[in-house]
LUMVEXDREN-820626 format. One line per field, with one value per residue (C-alpha): residue in three letters; x, y, z. Coordinates in pm, 1 decimal. Layout:
<pts>
type <- (ALA_...)
c1 <- (X_...)
c2 <- (Y_...)
c3 <- (Z_...)
</pts>
This chain:
<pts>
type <- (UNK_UNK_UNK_UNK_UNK_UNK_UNK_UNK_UNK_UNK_UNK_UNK_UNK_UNK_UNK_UNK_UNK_UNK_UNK_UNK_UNK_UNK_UNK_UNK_UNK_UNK_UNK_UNK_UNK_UNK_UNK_UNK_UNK_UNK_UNK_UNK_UNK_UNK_UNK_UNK_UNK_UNK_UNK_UNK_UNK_UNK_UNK_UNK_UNK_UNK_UNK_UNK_UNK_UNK_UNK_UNK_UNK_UNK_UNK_UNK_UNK_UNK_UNK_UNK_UNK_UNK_UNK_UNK_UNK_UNK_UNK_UNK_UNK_UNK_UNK_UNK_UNK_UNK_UNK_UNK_UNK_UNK_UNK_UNK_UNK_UNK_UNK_UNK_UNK_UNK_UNK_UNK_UNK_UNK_UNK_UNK_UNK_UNK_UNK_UNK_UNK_UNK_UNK_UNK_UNK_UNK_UNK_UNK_UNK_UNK_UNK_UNK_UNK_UNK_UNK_UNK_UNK_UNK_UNK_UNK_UNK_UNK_UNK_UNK_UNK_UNK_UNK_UNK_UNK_UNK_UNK_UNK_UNK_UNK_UNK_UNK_UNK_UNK_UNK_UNK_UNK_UNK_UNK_UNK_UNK_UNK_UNK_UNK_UNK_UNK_UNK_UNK_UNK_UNK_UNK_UNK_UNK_UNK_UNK_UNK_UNK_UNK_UNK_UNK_UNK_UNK_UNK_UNK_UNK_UNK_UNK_UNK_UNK_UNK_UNK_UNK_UNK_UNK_UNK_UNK_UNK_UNK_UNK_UNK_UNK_UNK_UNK_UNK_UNK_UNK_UNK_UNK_UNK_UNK_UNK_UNK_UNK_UNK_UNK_UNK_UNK_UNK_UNK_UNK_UNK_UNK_UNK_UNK_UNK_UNK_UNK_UNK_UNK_UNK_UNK_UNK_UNK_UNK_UNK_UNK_UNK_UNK_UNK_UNK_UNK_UNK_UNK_UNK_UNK_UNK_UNK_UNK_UNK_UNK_UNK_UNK_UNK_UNK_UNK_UNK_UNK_UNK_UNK_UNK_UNK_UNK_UNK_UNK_UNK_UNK_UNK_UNK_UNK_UNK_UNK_UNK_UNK_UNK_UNK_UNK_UNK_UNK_UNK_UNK_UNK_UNK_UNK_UNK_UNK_UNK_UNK_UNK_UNK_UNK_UNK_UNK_UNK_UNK_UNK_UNK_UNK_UNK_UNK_UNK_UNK_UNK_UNK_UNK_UNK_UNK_UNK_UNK_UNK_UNK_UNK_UNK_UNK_UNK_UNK_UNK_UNK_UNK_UNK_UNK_UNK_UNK_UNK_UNK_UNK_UNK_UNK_UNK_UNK_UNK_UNK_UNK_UNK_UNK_UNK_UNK_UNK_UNK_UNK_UNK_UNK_UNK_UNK_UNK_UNK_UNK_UNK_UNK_UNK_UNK_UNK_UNK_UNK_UNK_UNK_UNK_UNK_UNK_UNK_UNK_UNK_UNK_UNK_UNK_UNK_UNK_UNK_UNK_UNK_UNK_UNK_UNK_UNK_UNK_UNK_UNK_UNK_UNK_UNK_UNK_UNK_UNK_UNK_UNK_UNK_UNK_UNK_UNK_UNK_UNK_UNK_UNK_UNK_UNK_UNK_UNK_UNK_UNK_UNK_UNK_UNK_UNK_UNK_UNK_UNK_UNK_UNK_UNK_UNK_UNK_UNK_UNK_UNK_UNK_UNK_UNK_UNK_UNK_UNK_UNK_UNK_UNK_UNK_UNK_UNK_UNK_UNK_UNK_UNK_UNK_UNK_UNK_UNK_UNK_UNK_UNK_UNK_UNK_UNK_UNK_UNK_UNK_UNK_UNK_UNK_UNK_UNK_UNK_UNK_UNK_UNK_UNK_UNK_UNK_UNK_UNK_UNK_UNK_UNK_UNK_UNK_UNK_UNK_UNK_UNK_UNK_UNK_UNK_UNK_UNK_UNK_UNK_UNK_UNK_UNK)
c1 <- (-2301.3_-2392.0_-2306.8_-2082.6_-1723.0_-1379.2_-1064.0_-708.5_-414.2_-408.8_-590.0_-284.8_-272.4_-556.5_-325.5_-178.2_-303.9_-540.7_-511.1_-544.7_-888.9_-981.0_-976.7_-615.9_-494.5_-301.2_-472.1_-736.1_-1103.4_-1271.5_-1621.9_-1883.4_-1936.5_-2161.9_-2012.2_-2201.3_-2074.2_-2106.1_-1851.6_-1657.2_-1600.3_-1237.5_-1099.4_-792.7_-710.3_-935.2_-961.0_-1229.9_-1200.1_-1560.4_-1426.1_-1150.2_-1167.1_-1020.4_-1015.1_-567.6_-596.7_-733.1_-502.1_-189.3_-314.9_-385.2_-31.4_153.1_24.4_139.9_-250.7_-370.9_-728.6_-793.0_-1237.5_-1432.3_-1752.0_-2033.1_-1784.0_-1568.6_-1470.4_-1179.0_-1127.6_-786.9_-770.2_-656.1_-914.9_-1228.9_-1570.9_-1634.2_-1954.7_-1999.0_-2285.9_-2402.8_-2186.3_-2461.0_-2547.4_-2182.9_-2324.9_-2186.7_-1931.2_-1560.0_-1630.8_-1307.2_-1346.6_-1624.8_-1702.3_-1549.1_-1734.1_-1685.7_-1899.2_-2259.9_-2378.9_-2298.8_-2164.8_-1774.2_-1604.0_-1291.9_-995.9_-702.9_-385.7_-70.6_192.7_210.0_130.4_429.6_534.5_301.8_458.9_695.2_546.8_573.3_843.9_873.1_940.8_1159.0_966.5_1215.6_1308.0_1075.6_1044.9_821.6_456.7_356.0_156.8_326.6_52.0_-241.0_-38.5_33.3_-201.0_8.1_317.4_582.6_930.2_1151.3_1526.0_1724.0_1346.4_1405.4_1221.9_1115.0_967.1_840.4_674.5_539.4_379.0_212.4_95.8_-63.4_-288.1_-365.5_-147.3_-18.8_291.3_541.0_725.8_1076.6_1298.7_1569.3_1431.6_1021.9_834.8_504.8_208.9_-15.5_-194.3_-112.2_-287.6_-249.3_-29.7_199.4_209.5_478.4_488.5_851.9_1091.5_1408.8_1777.1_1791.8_2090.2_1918.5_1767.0_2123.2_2229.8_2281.5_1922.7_2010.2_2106.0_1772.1_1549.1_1599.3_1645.7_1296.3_1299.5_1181.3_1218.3_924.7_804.7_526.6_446.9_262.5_-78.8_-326.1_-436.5_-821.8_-950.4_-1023.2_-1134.1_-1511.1_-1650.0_-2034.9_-2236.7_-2359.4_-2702.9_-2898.6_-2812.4_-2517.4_-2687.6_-2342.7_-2189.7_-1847.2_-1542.4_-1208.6_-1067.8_-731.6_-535.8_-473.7_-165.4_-212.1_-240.6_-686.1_-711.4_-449.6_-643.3_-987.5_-799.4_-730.1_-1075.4_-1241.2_-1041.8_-1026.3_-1431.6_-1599.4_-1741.3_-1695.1_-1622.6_-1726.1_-1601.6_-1762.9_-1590.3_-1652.9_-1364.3_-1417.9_-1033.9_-1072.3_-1444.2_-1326.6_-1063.3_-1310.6_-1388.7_-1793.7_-1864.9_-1680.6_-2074.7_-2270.1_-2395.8_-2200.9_-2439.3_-2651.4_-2510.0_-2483.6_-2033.2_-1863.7_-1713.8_-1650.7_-1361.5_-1328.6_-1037.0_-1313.5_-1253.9_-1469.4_-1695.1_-2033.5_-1872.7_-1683.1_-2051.9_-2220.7_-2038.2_-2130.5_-1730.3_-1395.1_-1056.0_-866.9_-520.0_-185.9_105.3_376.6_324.9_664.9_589.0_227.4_283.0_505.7_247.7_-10.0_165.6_243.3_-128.8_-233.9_13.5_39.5_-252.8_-300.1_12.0_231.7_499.6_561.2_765.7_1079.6_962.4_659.4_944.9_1161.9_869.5_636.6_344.6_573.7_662.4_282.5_174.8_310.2_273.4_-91.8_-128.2_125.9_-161.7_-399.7_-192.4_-228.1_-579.8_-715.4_-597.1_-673.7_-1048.9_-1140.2_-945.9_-1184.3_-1529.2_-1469.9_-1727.4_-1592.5_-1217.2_-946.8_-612.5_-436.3_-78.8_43.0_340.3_239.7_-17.0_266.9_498.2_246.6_17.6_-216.6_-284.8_-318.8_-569.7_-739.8_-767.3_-975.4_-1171.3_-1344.6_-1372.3_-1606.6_-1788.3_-1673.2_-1608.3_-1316.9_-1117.0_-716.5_-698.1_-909.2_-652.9_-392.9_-487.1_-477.9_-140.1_-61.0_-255.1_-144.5_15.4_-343.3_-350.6_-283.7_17.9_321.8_552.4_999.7_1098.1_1054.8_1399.9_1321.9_1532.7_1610.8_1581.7_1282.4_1207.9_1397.8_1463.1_1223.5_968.1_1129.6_1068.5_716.3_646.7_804.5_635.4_311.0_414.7_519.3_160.2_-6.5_199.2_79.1_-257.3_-282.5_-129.1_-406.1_-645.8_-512.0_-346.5_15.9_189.7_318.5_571.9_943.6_1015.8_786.2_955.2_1164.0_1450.5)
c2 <- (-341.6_-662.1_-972.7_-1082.8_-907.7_-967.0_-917.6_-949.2_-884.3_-464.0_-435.8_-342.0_-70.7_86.2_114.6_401.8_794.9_1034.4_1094.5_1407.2_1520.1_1359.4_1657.0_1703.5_1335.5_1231.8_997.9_1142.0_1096.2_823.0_827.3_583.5_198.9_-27.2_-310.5_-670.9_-867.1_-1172.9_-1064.5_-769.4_-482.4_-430.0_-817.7_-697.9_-704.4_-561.3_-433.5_-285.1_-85.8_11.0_288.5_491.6_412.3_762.8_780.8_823.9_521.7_334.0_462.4_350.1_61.6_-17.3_143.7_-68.8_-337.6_-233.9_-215.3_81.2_145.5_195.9_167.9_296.3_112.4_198.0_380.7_136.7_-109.0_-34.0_-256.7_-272.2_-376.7_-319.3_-352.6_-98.6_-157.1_39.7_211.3_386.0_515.8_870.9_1087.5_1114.7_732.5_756.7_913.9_782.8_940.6_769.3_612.5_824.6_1148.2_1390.2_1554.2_1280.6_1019.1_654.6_476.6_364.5_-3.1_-194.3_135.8_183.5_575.1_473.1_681.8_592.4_589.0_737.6_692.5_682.0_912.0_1103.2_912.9_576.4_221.8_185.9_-30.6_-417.2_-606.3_-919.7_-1240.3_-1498.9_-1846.3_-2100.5_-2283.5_-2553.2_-2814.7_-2692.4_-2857.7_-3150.2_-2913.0_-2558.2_-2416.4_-2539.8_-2436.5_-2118.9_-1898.6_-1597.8_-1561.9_-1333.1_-1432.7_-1159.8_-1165.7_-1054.5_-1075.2_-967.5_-1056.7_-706.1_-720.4_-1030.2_-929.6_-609.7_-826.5_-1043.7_-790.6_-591.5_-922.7_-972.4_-1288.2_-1363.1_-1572.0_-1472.2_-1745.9_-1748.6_-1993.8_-1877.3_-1566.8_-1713.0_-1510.7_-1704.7_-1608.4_-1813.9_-1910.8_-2184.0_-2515.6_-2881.0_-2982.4_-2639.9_-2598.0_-2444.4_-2731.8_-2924.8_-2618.6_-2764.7_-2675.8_-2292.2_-2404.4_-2575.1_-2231.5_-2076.1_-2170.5_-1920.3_-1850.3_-2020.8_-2392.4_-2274.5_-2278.3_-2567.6_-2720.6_-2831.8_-2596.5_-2243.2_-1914.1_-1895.2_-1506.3_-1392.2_-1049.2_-760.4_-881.4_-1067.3_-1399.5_-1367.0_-1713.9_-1702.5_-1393.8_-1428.8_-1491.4_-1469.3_-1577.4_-1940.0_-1971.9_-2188.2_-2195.3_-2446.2_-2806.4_-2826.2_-2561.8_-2552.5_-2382.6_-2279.7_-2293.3_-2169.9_-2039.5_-1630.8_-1572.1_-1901.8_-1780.9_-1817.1_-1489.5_-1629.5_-1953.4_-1743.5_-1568.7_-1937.3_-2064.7_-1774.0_-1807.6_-2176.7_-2222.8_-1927.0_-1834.3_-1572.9_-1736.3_-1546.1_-1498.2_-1529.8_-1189.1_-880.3_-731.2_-411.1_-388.3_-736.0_-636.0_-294.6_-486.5_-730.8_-1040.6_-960.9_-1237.7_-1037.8_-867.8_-1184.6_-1317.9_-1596.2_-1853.2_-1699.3_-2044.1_-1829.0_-1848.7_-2161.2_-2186.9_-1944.7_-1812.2_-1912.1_-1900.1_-2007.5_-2365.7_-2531.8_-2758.5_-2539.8_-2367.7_-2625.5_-2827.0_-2582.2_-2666.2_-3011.0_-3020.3_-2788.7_-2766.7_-2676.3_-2502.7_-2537.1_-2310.7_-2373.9_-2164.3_-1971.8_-1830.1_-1752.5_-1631.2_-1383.1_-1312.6_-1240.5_-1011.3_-814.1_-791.1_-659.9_-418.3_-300.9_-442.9_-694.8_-558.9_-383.9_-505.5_-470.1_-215.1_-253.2_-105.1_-331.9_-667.9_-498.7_-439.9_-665.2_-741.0_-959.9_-1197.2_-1151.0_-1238.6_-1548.3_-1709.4_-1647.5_-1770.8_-2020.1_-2289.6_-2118.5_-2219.5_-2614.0_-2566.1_-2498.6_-2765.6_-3003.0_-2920.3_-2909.7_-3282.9_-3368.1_-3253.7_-3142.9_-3413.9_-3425.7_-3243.8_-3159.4_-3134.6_-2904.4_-2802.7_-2422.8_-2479.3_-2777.4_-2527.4_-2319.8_-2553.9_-2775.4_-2539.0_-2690.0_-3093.0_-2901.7_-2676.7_-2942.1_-3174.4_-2840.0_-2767.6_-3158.9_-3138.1_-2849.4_-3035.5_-2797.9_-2949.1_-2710.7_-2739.3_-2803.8_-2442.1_-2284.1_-2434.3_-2320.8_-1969.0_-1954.9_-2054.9_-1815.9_-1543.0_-1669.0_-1440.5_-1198.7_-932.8_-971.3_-1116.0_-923.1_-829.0_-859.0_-874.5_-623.4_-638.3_-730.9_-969.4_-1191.3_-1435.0_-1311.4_-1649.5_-1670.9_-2034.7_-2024.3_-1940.9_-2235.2_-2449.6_-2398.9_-2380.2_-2695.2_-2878.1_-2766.7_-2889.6_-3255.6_-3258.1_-3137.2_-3378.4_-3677.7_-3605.4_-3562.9_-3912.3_-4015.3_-3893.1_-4116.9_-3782.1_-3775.6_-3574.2_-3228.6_-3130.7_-3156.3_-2848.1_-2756.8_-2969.8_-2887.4_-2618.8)
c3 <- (-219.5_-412.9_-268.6_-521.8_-520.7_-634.9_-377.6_-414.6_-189.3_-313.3_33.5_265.1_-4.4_262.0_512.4_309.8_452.8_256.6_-115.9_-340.1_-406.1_-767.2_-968.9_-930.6_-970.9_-1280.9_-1446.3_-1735.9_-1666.4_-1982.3_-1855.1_-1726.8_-1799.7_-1708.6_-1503.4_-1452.9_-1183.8_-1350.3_-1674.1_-1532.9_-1772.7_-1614.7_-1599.8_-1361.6_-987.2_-768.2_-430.9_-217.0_120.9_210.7_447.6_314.7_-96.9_-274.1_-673.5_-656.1_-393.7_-664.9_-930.2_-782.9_-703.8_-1043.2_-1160.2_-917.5_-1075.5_-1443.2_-1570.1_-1764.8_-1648.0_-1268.2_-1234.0_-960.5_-813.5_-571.2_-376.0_-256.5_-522.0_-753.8_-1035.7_-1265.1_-1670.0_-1989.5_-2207.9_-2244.3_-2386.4_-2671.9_-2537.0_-2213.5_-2085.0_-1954.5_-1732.0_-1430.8_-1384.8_-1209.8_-921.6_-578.5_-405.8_-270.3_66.3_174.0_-42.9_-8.4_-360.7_-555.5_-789.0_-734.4_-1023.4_-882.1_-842.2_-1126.5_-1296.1_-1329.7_-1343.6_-1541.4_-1509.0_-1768.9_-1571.9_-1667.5_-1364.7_-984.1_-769.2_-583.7_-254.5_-383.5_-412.7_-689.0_-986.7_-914.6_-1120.1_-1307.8_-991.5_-1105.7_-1017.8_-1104.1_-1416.7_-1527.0_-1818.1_-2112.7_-2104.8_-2412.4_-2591.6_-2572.1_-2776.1_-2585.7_-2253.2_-2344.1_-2489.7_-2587.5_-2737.4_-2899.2_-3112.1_-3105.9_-3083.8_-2796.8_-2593.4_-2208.6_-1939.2_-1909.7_-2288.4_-2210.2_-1884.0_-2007.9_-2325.1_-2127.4_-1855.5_-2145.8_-2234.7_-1830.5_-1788.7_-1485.7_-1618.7_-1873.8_-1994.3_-2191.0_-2420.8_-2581.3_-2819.4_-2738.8_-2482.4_-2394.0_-2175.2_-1963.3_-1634.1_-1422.7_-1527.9_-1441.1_-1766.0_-1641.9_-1268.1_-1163.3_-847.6_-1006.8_-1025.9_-1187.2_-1141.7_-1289.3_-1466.1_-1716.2_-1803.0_-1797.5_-2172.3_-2443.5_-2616.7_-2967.1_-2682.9_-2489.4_-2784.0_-2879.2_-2477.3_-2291.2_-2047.5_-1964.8_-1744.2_-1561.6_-1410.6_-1241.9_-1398.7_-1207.1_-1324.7_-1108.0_-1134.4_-1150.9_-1192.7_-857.5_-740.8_-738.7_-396.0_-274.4_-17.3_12.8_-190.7_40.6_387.9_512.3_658.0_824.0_1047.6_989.5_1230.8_1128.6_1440.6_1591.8_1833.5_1747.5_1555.0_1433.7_1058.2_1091.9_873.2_624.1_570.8_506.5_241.7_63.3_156.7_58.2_-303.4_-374.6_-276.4_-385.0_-82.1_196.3_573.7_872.8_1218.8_1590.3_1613.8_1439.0_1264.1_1096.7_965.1_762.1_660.5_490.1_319.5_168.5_420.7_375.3_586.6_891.1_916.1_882.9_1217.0_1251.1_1313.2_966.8_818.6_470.7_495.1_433.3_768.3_1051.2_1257.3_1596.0_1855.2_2154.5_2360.2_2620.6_2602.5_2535.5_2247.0_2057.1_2060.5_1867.6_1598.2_1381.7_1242.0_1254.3_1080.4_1343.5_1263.3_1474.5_1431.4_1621.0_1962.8_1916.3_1608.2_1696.3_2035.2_1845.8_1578.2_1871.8_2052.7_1764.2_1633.0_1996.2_1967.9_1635.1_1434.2_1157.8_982.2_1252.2_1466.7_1826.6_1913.6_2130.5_2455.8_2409.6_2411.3_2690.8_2968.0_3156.6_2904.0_2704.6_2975.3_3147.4_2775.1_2750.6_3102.1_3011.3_2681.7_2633.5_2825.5_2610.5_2290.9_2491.1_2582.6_2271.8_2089.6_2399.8_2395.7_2039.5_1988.4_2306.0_2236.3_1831.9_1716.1_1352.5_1320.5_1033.8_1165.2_962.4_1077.9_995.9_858.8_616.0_453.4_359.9_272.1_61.9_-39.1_-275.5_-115.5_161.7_62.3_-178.5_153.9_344.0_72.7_11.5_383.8_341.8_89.4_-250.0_-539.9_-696.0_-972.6_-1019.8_-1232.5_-907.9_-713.7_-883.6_-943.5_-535.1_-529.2_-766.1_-495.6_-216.6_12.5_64.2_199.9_554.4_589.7_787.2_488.1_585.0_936.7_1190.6_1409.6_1783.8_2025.0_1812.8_2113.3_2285.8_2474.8_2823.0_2926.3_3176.9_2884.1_2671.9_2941.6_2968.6_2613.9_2566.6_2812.2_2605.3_2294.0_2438.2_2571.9_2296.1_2035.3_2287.2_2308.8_1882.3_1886.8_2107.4_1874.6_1578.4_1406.8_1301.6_1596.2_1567.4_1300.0_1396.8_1393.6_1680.9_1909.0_2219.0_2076.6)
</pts>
C-alpha cells in the first residue's frame, strides 16, 4: 500500500461480520478509475481495514454517510464521493482482490473499482442524520464564509442537509428561508455557540436576525485526512506517553489529523493497524512517525526518549476504560461477571500505583515533558491540540485545526454507556485511589505544572 492514505472514523464499521459476496450486492458496478493519491478521484470519507475490507462493507459505509459512490482500492481502501471523472480506464487494470473476500475485485494501486450506491444493505447501520451544533452569529462576509448556498422557501434542515451533502460539505447552515454550506474556518468556527433561542424566531424575523442554525450533515470533513510518513527521519524522538485507558489511542487519532503524520507505538497493535494507524508496523525507534506510544516508566526507558507529552486521565475513569479494553477490546465493555468476581478488585490494587507511578517517573527523569491533562483535551479541544502540535515542532494551520475538531471523535472511542455498577469503587478502593491522586497532584506542583484538574480530586 502507498504510504500516503486517508482515514476517518468509518473504521469501527470493521467490527461488523462478513458481507455478501460482490456479485450479489446492491449497488451497480461503473467501472475502473484511476486514483492519484495526491488529488483523490473520490473526495469523500474514507476508511481502510487491511484485513477484512468486502466490496458491501464499503458500500454501507459510504451509504451511511449519505454519499453516492462507494470506491475500492488495492484491496483494502474504500473511498466515498459524489462526483465521478468523466473517463475511466480499462476493466482489467482493477485487478486485486478484497482483503476479506476471495473472488471479489477491490481496485489495484492507485486504481479505484467504483460501485454507484443505491441503499443499505439489510441489517447495516441506518443512514447518519443531520446533528444540530448550536446556534451561532452569522460571519462578516457570508459569501466568502460560505461557499454554497440555496434560497428556497419553507427550506428544512433535511433539504438543507441533503443539498449540502450532495456538494461534500460538512456544514449546512440555515437563516430563515437561506440554506448555506461550508467548512469550518477561523472567521466561522463553530467555538461561541449562542443561546438557541436566538435561532428560534419565525424565518421571515430570522432572515433578517444575525444568527444561524448550524448542522453537521453526514459528510466528512476531509481537510484533514491526509497522513504519511515523516520525509526525513525525526532529529527528535518524541513519546506520547500515558497510562492505558488514559485516552493514548484517542490523541493519535488528533495528532495523526492535525500534523499530517502517522505516530507509532512501542507495541504492536494489529487491531489499530487494520483500521488505519500505519505507524502501528513501524519499528518504533525507525524515527519516520511523529511521536510514539508508550505506557512504559523507569528510568532506562523514559531516557531513550529526548521529550514526551505525557497524558493524565483521571485514574477512575481510566482504570474503568482499562479493564474494559482487557476484557472486551478497543470497543467492548466488560461484562458483569467480569465486575462481580475477583479480577476487578485484583485489577485495581495492582494498577491503581501504576496509574501514580507512571506519572511519578516520567515528571522525574522525562528530560523535556508536555503535561497534557485528559479531560482538558476534550473539553478545549483545539488550544489544546494547537499547544501538542508546536510542541512537536508542526507548523499547522487554524482550518487543519479545525477540520479535526470537526473529526474528532475517531474511530476508537467507546460509543453510549455500557450499564455496570454504577458504583464499582468500594471505599477501600476510594481510599487508595485517592491517596494517589493527592500524591500525584503534589508532585506536578513540584514540577512547576498546574496540579491536577478538580475534578480528579478526592470524591
Amino acid at each position: 500500500l502507498a504510504e500516503q492514505g486517508r482515514c476517518c472514523d468509518l473504521g469501527a464499521l470493521g467490527e461488523q461480520g462478513g458481507a455478501p459476496h460482490w456479485e450479489k450486492s446492491l449497488g451497480t458496478y461503473i467501472g475502473c478509475f484511476s486514483d492519484d493519491g495526491h488529488e483523490r478521484t473520490l473526495k469523500g470519507a474514507v476508511f481502510y481495514d487491511l484485513r477484512k475490507m468486502t466490496v458491501s462493507h464499503c458500500q454501507d459505509a459510504c451509504a451511511e454517510r449519505s454519499y453516492v459512490y462507494a470506491g475500492l482500492e488495492a484491496g483494502a481502501e474504500c473511498y466515498c464521493g459524489n462526483q465521478l471523472p468523466a473517463m475511466s480506464v480499462g476493466l482489467e487494470e482493477c485487478n486485486h482482490e478484497c482483503k476479506g473476500e476471495k473472488g471479489s475485485v477491490c481496485g489495484a494501486v492507485d486504481r479505484l473499482s467504483v460501485y454507484r450506491v443505491e441503499e443499505l444493505q439489510p441489517g447495516s447501520r441506518k443512514r447518519r442524520t443531520a446533528t444540530y451544533r448550536g446556534c451561532f452569529r452569522l460571519p462578516e462576509n457570508i459569501t466568502h464564509a460560505f461557499p454554497s448556498s440555496l434560497i428556497q422557501a419553507n427550506v428544512t434542515v433535511e433539504t438543507c442537509s441533503g443539498f449540502c451533502s450532495q456538494k461534500e460539505f460538512p456544514l449546512a447552515i440555515l437563516r430563515g428561508w437561506e440554506c448555506y454550506c461550508a467548512y469550518p474556518t477561523p472567521q466561522f468556527n463553530l467555538l461561541d455557540a449562542m443561546d438557541s433561542s436566538l435561532c428560534g424566531q419565525d424565518p421571515e424575523a430570522q432572515r433578517l436576525a444575525e444568527y444561524c442554525e448550524v448542522y453537521q450533515t453526514p459528510v466528512q470533513d476531509t481537510r484533514c485526512t491526509d497522513r504519511r510518513f515523516l520525509p526525513n527521519k525525526s532529529k527528535v524522538f518524541v513519546a506520547l506517553s500515558s497510562f492505558p485507558g488514559a485516552g493514548n489511542t484517542w490523541a493519535r487519532h488528533l495528532i495523526e489529523h492535525a500534523t499530517g503524520f502517522y505516530t507509532g507505538s512501542y507495541y504492536f497493535d494489529g487491531t489499530l493497524y487494520n483500521k488505519g494507524f500505519k505507524g502501528e508496523k513501524d519499528h518504533w525507534r525507525s524515527r519516520r512517525t511523529i511521536c510514539v506510544k508508550t505506557h512504559e516508566s523507569g528510568r532506562r526507558e523514559i531516557e531513550m526518549f529526548d521529550s514526551a507529552i505525557l497524558l493524565i486521565r483521571n485514574p477512575y475513569r481510566s482504570l474503568v476504560a482499562e479493564f474494559n479494553r482487557k476484557c472486551a477490546g478497543h470497543l467492548g465493555y466488560a461484562a458483569d461477571r467480569n465486575w462481580k468476581s475477583k479480577e476487578w478488585p485484583d485489577f485495581v490494587n495492582s494498577y491503581a500505583s501504576w496509574w501514580s507511578s507512571h506519572v511519578l517517573d516520567w515528571l522525574k527523569y522525562g528530560k523535556r515533558l508536555l503535561v497534557v491533562h485528559y479531560e482538558e483535551l476534550r473539553r478545549s479541544l483545539v488550544p489544546t491540540l494547537r499547544e501538542m502540535v508546536a510542541f512537536l515542532n508542526v507548523s499547522v494551520s487554524e482550518e487543519r485545526l479545525l477540520c479535526v475538531e470537526n473529526n474528532k471523535e475517531g474511530s476508537f472511542r467507546r460509543r453510549g454507556r455500557r450499564s455496570h455498577d454504577p458504583e464499582p469503587f468500594t471505599p477501600e478502593m476510594k481510599d487508595l485511589i485517592n491517596g494517589y491522586i493527592r500524591t500525584v497532584d503534589q508532585a506536578l506542583r513540584d514540577h512547576n505544572w498546574t496540579g491536577l484538574p478538580r475534578e480528579y480530586v478526592p470524591r
